[in-house]
C-alpha positions as CSV (number, residue, x, y, z in Angstrom):
1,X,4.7,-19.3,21.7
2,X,2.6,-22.3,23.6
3,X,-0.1,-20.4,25.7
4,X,0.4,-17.6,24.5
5,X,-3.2,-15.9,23.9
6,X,-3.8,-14.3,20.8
7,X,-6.7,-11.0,21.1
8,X,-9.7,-12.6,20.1
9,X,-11.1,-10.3,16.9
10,X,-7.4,-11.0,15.4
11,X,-8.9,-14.4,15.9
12,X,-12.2,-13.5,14.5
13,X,-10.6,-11.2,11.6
14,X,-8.1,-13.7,10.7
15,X,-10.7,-16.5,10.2
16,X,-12.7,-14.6,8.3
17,X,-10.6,-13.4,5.7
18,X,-9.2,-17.1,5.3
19,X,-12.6,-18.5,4.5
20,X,-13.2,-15.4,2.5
21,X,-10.0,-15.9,0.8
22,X,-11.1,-20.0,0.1
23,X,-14.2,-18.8,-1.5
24,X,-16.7,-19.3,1.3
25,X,-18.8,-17.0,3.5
26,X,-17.8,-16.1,7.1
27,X,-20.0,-13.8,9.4
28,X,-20.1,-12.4,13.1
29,X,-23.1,-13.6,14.6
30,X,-22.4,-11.7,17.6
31,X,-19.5,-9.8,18.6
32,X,-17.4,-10.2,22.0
33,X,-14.5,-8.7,23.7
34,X,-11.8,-7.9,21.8
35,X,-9.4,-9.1,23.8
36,X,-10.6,-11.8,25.7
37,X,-13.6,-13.3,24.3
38,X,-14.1,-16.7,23.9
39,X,-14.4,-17.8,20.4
40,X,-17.4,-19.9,19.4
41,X,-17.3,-21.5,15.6
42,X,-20.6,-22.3,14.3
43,X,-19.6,-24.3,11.0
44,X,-21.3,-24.8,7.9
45,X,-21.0,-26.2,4.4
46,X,-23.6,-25.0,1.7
47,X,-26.0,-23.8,4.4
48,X,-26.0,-27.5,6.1
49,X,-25.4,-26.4,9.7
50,X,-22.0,-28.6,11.3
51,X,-20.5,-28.8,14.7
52,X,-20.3,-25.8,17.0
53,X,-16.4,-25.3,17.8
54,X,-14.6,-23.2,20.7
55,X,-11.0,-22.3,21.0
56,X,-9.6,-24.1,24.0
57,X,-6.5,-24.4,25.7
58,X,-5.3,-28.0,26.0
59,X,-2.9,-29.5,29.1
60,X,0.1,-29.1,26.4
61,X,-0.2,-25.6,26.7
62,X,-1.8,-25.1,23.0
63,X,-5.0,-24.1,21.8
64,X,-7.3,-26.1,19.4
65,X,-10.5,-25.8,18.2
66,X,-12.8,-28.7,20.1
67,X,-16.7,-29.5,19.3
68,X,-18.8,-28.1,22.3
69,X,-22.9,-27.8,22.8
70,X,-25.2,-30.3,21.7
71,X,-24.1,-32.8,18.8
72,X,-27.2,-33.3,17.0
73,X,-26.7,-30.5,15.0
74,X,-29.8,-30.7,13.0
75,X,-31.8,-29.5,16.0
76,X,-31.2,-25.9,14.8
77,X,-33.6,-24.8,18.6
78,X,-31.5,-26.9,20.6
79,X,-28.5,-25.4,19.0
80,X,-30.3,-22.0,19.6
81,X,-30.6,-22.7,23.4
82,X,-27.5,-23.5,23.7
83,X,-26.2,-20.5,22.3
84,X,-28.1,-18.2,24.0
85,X,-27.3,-20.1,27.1
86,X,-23.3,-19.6,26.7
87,X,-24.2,-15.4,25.7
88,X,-26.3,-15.2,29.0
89,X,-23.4,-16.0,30.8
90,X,-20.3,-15.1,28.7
91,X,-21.6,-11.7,26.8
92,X,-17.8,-11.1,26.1
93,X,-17.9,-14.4,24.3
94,X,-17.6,-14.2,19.8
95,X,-19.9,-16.1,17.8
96,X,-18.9,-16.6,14.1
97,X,-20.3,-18.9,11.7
98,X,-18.0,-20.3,9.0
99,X,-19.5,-21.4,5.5
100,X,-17.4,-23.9,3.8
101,X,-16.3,-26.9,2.6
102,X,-15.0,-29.2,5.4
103,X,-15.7,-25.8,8.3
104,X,-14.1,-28.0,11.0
105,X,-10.8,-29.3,8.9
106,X,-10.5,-25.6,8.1
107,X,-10.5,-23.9,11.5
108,X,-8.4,-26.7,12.8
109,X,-5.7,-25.8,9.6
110,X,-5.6,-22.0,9.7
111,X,-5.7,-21.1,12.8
112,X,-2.5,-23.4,14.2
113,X,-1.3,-20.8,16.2
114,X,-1.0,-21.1,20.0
């Protein structure tokens, strides 16, 4: 299945009830196509804000979660900006936030799919 594009709220859905599953939190921070919408990760662990992530699709053909937006993520208005930036432009585009141990590792492991 390389390329082949999953709809984007089984995306959202399926992340969410993984983390859920793991015993963290998972939320839509705003919702985008259903379809099509880019998927934008906004990690956590223990409400210590992480990387921002979006689903890509690499040169092999696969997708994979790679860190996007400013990296000092400690500047929560920066990261703000940003965000409200990439809705501006992309209003079909998801924003979840993922609370859990290791957010990154986690997206990277559960959603393997192409």
């Amino acid at each position: 299945m390389t390329g082949a594009r999953l709809p984007s709220r089984l995306i959202v859905d399926a992340l969410i009830r993984a983390v859920q599953a793991a015993g963290g939190h998972a939320t839509v921070l705003a919702r985008g196509d259903d379809g099509a919408g880019t998927v934008v990760i906004e990690c956590a662990e223990k409400g210590q804000p992480g990387p921002l992530l979006e689903r890509i699709l690499g040169l092999d053909g696969r997708y994979s979660w790679v860190r996007c937006g400013p990296q000092n993520v400690e500047n929560r208005q920066e990261i703000s900006e940003y965000l409200a930036r990439r809705r501006a432009r992309d209003p079909d585009l998801w924003l979840i936030e993922l609370d859990i141990v290791e957010a990154e590792r986690f997206a990277a492991e559960t959603i393997v799919l192409s």
